[in-house]
C-alpha positions in Angstrom: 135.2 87.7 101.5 136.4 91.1 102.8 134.4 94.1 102.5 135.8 97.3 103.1 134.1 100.6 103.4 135.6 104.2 102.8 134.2 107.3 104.1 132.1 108.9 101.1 129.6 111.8 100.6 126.2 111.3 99.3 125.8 112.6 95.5 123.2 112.8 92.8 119.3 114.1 93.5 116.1 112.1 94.3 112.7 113.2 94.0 110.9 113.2 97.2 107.6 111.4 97.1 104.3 113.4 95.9 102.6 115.6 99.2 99.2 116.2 99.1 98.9 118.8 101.8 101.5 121.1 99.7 99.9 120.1 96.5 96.1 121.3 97.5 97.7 124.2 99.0 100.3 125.5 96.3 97.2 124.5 93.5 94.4 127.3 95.6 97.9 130.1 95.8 98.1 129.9 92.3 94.6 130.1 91.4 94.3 132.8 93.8 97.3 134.7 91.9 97.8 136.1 88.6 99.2 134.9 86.0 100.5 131.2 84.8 102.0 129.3 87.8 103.4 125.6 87.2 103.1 122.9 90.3 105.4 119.9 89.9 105.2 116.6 91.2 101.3 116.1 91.6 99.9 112.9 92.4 96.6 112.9 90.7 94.3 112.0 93.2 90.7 112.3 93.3 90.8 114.8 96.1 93.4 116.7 93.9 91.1 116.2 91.0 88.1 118.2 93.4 90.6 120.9 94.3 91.4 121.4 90.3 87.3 121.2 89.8 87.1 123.7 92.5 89.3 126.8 91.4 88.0 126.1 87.8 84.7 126.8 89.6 86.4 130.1 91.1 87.5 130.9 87.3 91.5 130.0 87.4 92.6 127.6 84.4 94.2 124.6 85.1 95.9 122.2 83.0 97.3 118.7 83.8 100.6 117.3 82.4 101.7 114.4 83.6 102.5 114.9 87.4 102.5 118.9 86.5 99.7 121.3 87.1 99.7 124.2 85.1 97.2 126.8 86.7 96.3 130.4 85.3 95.4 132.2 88.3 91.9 134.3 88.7 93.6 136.5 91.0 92.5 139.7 89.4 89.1 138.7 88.6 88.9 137.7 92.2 90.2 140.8 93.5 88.5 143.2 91.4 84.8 141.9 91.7 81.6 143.1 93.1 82.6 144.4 96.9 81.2 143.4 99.9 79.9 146.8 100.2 77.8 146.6 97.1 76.7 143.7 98.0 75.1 145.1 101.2 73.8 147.8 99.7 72.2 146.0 96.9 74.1 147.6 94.0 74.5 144.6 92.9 72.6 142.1 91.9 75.0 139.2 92.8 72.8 136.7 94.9 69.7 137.3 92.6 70.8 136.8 89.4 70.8 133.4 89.5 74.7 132.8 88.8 75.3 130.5 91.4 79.1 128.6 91.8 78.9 124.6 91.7 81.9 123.1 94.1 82.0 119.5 93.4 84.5 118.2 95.9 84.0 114.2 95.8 85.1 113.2 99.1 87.5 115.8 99.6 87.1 116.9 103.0 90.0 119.4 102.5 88.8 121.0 99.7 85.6 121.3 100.6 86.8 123.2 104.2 89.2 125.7 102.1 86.6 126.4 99.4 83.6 127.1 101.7 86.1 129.7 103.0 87.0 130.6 99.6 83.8 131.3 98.4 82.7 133.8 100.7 85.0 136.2 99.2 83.0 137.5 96.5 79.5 136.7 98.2 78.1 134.8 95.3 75.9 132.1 96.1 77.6 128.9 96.1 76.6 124.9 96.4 78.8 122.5 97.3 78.0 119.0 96.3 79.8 115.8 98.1 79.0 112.4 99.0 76.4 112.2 101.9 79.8 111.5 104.0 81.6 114.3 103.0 78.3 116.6 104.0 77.3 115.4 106.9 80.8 116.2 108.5 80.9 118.8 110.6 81.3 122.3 109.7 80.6 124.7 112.8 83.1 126.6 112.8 82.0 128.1 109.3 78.4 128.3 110.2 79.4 130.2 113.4 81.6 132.5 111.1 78.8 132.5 108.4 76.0 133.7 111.6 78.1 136.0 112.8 78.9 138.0 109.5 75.0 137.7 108.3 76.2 134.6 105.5 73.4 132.0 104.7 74.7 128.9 105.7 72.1 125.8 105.2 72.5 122.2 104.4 70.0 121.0 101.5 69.0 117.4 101.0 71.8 116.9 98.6 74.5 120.3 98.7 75.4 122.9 100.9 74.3 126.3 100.3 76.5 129.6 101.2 75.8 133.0 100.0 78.0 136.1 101.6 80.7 137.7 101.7 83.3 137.7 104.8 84.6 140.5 106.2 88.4 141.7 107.6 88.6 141.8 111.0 89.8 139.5 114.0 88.4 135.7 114.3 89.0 134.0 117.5 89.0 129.9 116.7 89.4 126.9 119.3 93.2 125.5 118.3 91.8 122.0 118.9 90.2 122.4 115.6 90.9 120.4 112.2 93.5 123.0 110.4 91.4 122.8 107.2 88.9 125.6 108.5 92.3 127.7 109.8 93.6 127.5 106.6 90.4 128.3 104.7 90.5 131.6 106.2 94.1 132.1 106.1 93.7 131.8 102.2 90.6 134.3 101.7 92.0 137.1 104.1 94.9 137.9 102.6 92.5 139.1 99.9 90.2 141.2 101.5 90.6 145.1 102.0 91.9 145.5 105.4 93.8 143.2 107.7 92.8 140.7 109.7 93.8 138.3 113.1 93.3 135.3 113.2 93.3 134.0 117.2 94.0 130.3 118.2 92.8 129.4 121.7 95.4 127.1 123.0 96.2 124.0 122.8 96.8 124.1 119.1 96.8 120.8 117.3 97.7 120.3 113.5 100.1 122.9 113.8 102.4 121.8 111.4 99.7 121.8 108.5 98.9 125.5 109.4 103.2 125.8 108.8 102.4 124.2 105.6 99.9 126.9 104.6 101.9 129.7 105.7 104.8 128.2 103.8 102.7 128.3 100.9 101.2 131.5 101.2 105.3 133.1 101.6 105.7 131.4 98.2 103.4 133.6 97.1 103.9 137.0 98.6 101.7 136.5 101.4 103.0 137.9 104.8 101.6 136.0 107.6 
C-alpha cells in the first residue's frame, strides 16, 4: 500500500491541559480585584481547594462550576481597611478584638507562602493551619520580613500565628529562594500606599514562576 502525504496546515483548537501555577495565581488577582472575575480551565485540586478556602478567608466570593472559578473580588474591602498607620497608633482596635483570619491551606505549600504574605496587608491577626508537614517547612524569609517590620511571627503547637501589617519600601531577598515567598510579596505590594523594590541577590532560580506572577499581575493592571 502507498501512502502519500501533502503539505497541509494545522486547523481547529485544543485545550491545553489545566496549570496549577497560573491557576493559584489568576484565583489570589481576582480576589485581590474588584468586581466578578471568571477563571477557566481549573483542575480542582486540593491545593486549589486551600487557595479558594483562603481568599474566602480574605472576604472574596468564589464559586465553582465545573472546571470554572467564578471569584468576586475583596479588592475594595481590602484596600480601604484599617491602615497600617492606625494600626500603630492604636486607633484601631484590629489585633484585640478578637477577629482573628483562619487560613486552612491543607498541604498547600504555595498557598500557604502567598497568603502569609497576604495577610499582612491589613495587620489582622491571622492563623494558618496545615498538616504538621506543611508547618514545619521553612519560612525564614517571612519571619526575617515579619522581625524586621515589628510583625509577630510564632509557630504554635498546631497553626502559625501572624499579626502586622507590612510596609512599602525596598526588600532585598536571596534569588536562590523558593518563588512562592517572591511572589507573596509581589502580590501584597502592589496594594500598599507607596511603591516598593523588591531586590533579588543573584543567582535567581525559579525564575520562570516569578514570569508567571508578573504575567498574572499584567492581567490585572499591575505594572511590575
Amino acid at each position: 500500500m502507498n501512502l502519500y502525504i501533502d503539505r497541509s496546515f494545522a486547523r481547529g483548537s485544543i485545550t491545553a491541559p489545566p496549570s496549577k501555577s497560573m491557576a493559584h495565581r489568576h484565583i489570589i488577582c481576582a480576589a485581590l480585584a474588584d468586581g466578578k472575575s471568571t477563571v477557566r480551565n481549573i483542575d480542582l485540586s486540593q491545593d486549589i481547594a486551600a487557595t479558594l478556602d483562603c481568599i474566602r478567608a480574605l472576604g472574596a466570593k468564589a464559586e465553582v462550576d465545573g472546571d470554572c472559578v467564578t471569584v468576586e473580588g475583596a479588592g475594595d474591602t481590602l484596600r480601604n481597611g484599617v491602615c497600617l498607620a492606625e494600626y500603630e497608633n492604636g486607633t484601631s482596635d484590629i489585633g484585640r478584638d478578637g477577629v482573628i483570619q483562619d487560613f486552612r491551606c491543607r498541604e498547600s505549600g504555595s498557598t500557604m507562602r502567598f497568603f502569609m504574605a497576604l495577610a499582612m496587608l491589613s495587620g489582622r491577626p491571622s492563623r494558618f493551619y496545615g498538616s504538621e508537614t506543611l508547618r514545619s517547612r521553612p519560612f525564614g524569609i517571612y519571619e526575617d520580613i515579619c522581625e524586621k517590620n515589628g510583625i509577630v511571627f510564632k509557630r504554635e503547637e498546631d497553626h502559625i500565628y501572624i499579626e502586622g501589617g507590612l510596609k512599602s519600601g525596598e526588600y532585598e531577598l536571596p534569588g536562590n529562594i523558593s518563588s512562592q515567598f517572591i511572589t507573596g510579596l509581589m502580590f501584597v505590594l502592589p496594594l500598599l500606599s507607596g511603591d516598593s523594590i523588591i531586590r533579588l541577590i543573584p543567582p535567581v532560580e525559579s525564575r520562570s514562576y516569578i514570569s508567571l506572577t508578573i504575567s498574572a499581575l499584567a492581567k490585572a493592571g499591575v505594572e511590575v
